[in-house]
N, C-alpha and C positions, 0 to 999 in steps of 0.2 A: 196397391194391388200386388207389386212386386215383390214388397215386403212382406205380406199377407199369404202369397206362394210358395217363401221360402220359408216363412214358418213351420206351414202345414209341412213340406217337405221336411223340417227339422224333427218336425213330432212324429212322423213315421220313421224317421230314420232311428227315434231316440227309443224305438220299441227295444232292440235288441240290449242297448245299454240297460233299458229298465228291467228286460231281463236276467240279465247280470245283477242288477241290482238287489230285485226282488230275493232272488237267491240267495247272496249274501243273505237277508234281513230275516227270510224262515230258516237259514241255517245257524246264526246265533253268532255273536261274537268269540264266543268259547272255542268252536268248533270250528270258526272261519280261520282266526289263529292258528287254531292247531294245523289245519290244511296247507295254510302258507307257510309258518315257523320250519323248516323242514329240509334236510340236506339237500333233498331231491330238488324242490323248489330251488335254490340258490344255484343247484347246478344250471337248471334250464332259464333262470336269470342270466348266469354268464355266456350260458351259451348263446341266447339270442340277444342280448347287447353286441358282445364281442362280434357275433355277426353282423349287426348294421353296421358296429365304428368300424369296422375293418371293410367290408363290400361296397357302401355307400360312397366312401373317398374316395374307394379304386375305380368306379364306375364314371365318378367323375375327372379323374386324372385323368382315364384311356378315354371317354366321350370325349372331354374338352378336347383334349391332346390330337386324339384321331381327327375331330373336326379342324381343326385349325390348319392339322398337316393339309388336309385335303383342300380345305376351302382356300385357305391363306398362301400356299407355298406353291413350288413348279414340283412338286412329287408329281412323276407320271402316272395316268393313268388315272385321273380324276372323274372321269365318266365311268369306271368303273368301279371306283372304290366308295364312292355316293350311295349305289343301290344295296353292295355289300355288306355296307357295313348298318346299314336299316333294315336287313333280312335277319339277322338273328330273332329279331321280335316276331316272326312265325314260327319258330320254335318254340313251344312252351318248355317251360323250366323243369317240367315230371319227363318231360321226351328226353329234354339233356341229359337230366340224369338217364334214364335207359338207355340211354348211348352210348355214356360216360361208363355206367357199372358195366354192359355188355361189354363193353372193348377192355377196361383193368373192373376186376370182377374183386377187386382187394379195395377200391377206391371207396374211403367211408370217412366220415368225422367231418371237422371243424375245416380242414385246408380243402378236402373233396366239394364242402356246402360253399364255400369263397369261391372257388374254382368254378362252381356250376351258375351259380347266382349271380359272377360278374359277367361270364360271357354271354348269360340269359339279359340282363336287366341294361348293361352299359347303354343299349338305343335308344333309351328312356330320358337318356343327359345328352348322349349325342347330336339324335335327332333334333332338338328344341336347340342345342347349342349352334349346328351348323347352320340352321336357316338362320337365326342372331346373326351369325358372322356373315352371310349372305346379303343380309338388310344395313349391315352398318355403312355410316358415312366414311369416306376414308379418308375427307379431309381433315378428321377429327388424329386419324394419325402422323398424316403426313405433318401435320400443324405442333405435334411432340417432335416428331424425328428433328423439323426444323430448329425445335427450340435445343437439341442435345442428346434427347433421350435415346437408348440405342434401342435393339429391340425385344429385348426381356422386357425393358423400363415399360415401351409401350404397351405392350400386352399388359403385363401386371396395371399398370395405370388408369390406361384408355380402355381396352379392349375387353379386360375381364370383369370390369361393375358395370360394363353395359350387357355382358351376358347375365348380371345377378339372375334376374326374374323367371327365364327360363334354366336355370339350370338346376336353381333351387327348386320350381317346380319339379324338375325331374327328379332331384334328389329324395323328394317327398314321397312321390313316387315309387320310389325303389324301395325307402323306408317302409313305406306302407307293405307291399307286396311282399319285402323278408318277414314282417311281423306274422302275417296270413298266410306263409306259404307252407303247404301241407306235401304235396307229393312228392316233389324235388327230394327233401330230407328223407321222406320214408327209406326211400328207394337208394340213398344215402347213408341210411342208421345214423342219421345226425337229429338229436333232440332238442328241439325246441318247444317254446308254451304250445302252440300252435298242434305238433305231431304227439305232446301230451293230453292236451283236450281231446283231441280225436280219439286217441286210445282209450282213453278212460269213459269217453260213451261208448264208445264199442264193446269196452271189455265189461262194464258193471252199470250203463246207463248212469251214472253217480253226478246228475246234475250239479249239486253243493261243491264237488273235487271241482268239475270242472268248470264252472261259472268262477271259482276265484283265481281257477290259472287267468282266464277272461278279463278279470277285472287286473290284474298286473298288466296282458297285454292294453287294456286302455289306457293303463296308467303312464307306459311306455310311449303310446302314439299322442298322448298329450303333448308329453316332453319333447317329442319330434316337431309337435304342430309350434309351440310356445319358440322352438328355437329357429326353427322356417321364417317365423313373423319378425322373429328380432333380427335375424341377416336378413331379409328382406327391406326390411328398411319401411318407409313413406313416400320414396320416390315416384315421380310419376314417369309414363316412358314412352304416356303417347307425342305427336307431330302431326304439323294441318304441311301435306305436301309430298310428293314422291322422293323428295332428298336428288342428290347429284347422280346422273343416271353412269357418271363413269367408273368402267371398272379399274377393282382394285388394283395393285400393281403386286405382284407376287416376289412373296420371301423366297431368296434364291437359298437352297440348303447348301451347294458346297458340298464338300464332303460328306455332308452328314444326308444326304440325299440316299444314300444306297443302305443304311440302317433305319430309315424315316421308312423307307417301301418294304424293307424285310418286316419291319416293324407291323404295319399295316396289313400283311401277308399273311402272318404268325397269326396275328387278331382273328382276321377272318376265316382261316385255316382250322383253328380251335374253336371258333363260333358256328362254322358251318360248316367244316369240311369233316367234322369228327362225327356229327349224327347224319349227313351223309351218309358216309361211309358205313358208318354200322348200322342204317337202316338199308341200306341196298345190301348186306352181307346180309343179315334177316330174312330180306324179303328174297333172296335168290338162294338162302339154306330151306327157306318153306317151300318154295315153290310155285305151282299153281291151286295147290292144293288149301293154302293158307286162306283164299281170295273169295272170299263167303260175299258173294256180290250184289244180293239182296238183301243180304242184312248190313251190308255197308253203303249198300245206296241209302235206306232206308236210315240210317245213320246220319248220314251226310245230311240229306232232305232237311231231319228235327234238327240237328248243331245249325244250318244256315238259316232255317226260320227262326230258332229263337236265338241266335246272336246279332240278328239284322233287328227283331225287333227290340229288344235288347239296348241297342247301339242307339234305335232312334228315341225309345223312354227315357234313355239316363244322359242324350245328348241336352233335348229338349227340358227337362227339369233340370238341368244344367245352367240355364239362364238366365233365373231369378234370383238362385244362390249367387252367382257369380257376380251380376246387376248389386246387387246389396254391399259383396266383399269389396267391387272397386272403386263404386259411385259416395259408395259409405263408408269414410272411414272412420270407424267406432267399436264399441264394444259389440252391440249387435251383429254386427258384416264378420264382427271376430268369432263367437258363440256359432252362428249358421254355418260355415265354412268349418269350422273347426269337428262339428258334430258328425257331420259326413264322413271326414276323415276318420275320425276316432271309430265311428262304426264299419269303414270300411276294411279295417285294421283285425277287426275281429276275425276270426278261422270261418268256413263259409258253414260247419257246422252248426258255430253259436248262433249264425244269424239264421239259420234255416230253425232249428231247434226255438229260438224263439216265436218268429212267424206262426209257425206249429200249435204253438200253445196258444197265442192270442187267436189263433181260426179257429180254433175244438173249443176255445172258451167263446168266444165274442162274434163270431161270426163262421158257424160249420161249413155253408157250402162252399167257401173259397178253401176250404183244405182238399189237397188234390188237384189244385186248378191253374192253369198257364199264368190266370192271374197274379198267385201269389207266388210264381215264380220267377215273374217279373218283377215283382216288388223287391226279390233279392238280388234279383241283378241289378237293378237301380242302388241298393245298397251298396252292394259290394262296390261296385262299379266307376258311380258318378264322379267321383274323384277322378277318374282318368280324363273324362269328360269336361268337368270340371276347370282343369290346370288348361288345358288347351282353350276353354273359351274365355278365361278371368287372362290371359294373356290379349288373345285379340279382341276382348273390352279396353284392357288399359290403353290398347294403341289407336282406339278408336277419340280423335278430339272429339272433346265434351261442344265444343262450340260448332260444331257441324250439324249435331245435333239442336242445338237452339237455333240456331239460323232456321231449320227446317219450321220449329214450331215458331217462330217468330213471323215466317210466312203462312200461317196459320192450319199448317200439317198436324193433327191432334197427334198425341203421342204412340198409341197403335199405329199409326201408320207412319210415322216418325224413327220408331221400329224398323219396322216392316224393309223401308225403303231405303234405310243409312244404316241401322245399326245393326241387322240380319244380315246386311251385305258385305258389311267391311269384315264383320265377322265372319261369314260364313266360309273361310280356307280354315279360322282354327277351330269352327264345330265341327269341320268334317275329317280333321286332323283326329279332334276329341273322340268322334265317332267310331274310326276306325280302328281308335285305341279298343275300346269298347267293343266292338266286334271282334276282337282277336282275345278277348279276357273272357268274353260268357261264349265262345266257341273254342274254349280249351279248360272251364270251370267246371269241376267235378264234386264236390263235396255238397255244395248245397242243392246241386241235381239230382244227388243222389237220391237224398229226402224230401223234394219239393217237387219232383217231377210226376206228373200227371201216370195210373198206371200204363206203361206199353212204350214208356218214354225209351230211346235208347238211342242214348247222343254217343258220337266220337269216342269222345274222353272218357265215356261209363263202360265203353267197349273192351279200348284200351287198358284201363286199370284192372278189370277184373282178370284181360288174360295176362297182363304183363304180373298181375300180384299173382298169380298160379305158376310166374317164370316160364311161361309161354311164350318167350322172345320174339319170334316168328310167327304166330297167329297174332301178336299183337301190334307185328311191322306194319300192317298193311293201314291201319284206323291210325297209327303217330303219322304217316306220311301222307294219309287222307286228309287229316290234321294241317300238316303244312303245306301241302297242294290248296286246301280251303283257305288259309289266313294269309298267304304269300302275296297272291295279288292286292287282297288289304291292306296287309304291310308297302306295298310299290304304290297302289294310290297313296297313301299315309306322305310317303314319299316324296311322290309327285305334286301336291297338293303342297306339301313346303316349300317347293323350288318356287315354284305356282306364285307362291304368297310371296316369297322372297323379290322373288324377278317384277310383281306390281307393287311393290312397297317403295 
């Protein structure tokens, strides 16, 4: 049945690929060539490579790095640099950028999209990384330092193949979201396939242009998913047991103590303190006049119902995929998991745009309907959903689970009562991810929202793309007033998980 689940879910998800696909196939080989052969194309190849290899390893240097200072060391001030450094993530990456160009109005290219992308995405590796180092055993260290090791040795040894599984999920993550991210760059003049698709519907509707930038970005998230699985390894990473409840004993820094806290400072200074800053300079250049507070209530209202519903579609189908990827280890658990991602990678236009076409051909009345734009948050989405539940699957023992049905608990309820539970800190970790991605997603609202729809983010963009700075402060900060506290439960629900592990 669970396999059966994730099937179906494969074959919805593999509409938008087949749209991609189909296109190629009525544009011809001749013409598909000519599209792609093409300086332009090679540009926005290097450019969106060069932006993953370059963002993705910085994101995990300063995650790891930041985690460890905090979690592992006597840096002061650890109760505050916790919730700090997990706030970035209500920032969306189109606000950073507004921030970033309002305050240096010169700020554009390849070093401007690094800059905006690492301080956006780093929570993504840190978060899953700190609660890791939160749950580890420390006799596992103390048992190196005994034999010699000093403590580079340890970390590199002990400490960092026990983070593999989450940090690599983060990194996928990140991966993903550079491939699909549209605003940030606009608002940047940085071109990627992603801010190429989009223009080229916008400018000539030219499905053929742009289904084969499409089909490079797949081709691109394959190669991300192919090299995830091979540094992931086989390993298994669950335990039947709370582990040693003592805590760790903390890396004394020494000197290096007063650049470890500037360091940390800097971080969250330029992740938070910079759209701070230039959203309270906005909203006190507008005034009260900026504060349209029916149409932003009204706002507020559609982004929290449909990111909350949103959160629970793509938690909850989250499940089955994830039941297959860690129970099964085979091609199949390979092919489901992999598909999600590859479709999630897509720009939120290809995957609205194909929706679109399958509702006017195959089924009319869901075009225009919550429902099918639900269907694309779950696309886009479940991957964030996803990483956070196939994490608290693998740490769930398998024989906790037999013991139940061996006392004759059928398997639903076998579910229900072990395996929804031990779970349930990283579905709502998963969740939360998800409510802060379709209460800041724009592109595919744009075209799939029901008419009268008028989220945050559709708010924001039209007045920010008119350079309305200040009528458009008011909807970026409603924005992160809304995901903030998502983001602190996110948070809180790690330590949560940490502290009963």
């Amino acid at each position: 049945m669970t396999l059966g689940a994730a099937a179906l879910l494969v074959g919805v998800s593999l509409i938008p690929l087949g749209y991609v696909a189909w296109s190629f196939l009525t544009t011809g080989p001749a013409r598909a060539a000519a599209l792609l052969v093409r300086p332009r194309v090679a540009e926005l190849l290097l450019n969106t490579v060069g932006l993953v290899l370059v963002t993705v390893p910085a994101c995990v240097l300063i995650g790891v790095g930041a985690a460890w200072v905090v979690e592992r060391t006597d840096v002061p001030g650890r109760a505050l640099w916790r919730p700090l450094l997990v706030a970035p993530l209500a920032v969306p990456a189109f606000v950073n950028s507004y921030a970033w160009v309002s305050a240096i109005p010169s700020l554009h290219g390849f070093g401007a999209a690094v800059l905006v992308t690492t301080l956006s995405y780093f929570p993504f590796v840190y978060l899953p990384a700190a609660a890791a180092l939160r749950r580890l055993d420390p006799a596992l260290e103390e048992t190196a330092r005994s034999l010699g090791s000093g403590p580079a040795a340890v970390f590199i040894r002990v400490v960092l193949p026990q983070l593999r599984l989450a940090v690599l999920g983060g990194a996928l993550l990140i991966g993903v979201h550079l491939l699909a991210e549209y605003g940030a760059f606009a608002m940047l003049r940085f071109h990627t396939f992603t801010t190429a698709i989009v223009e080229q519907f916008q400018a000539t509707f030219d499905g053929a242009a742009g289904s084969m930038l499409a089909g490079v970005l797949v081709t691109l998230c394959l190669l991300m998913l192919l090299a995830e699985v091979a540094a992931r390894g086989g390993g298994r990473f669950a335990r039947v047991g709370s582990g040693t409840p003592r805590p760790v004993a903390p890396v004394r820094l020494g000197r290096t103590r007063t650049p470890a806290l500037l360091s940390l400072a800097a971080l969250a200074a330029l992740a938070l303190g910079v759209p701070s800053i230039t959203l309270s300079r906005w909203l006190w250049i507008g005034g009260a006049e900026v504060w349209a507070l029916a149409e932003a209530g009204t706002a507020l209202v559609q982004t929290a119902a449909l990111a909350a519903a949103g959160a629970l579609a793509a938690t909850a189908l989250a499940y089955p995929v994830a039941w297959v990827t860690v129970r099964h280890h085979g091609v199949a658990g390979r092919v489901i998991e992999g598909a999600s991602f590859v479709t999630s990678s897509l720009p939120g236009i290809v995957t609205a745009l194909a929706l679109i076409t399958v509702a006017i051909r195959l089924a009319p009345p869901l075009y225009q309907t919550i429902a099918l734009l639900m269907c694309a948050y779950v696309l886009m989405f479940i991957p964030r959903a996803m990483v956070s539940v196939r994490t608290g699957l693998a740490q769930v023992p398998t024989g906790l689970e037999d013991a139940s049905q061996s006392l004759g608990t059928g398997r639903p309820a076998t579910f229900a009562r072990v395996t929804l539970r031990l779970t349930a800190p990283a579905a709502a970790a998963g969740a939360a991810l998800v409510f802060v991605g379709v209460a800041t997603e724009l592109t595919a609202t744009l075209l799939l929202a029901p008419t009268g729809t008028r989220t945050l983010s559709m708010r924001f963009w039209a007045l920010a793309s008119e350079l309305d700075y200040a009528a458009a402060a008011p909807y970026a900060a409603i924005m992160v007033v809304l995901t903030l506290p998502v983001t602190m439960l996110l948070f809180t629900q790690s330590i949560r998980a940490a502290t009963a592990s």
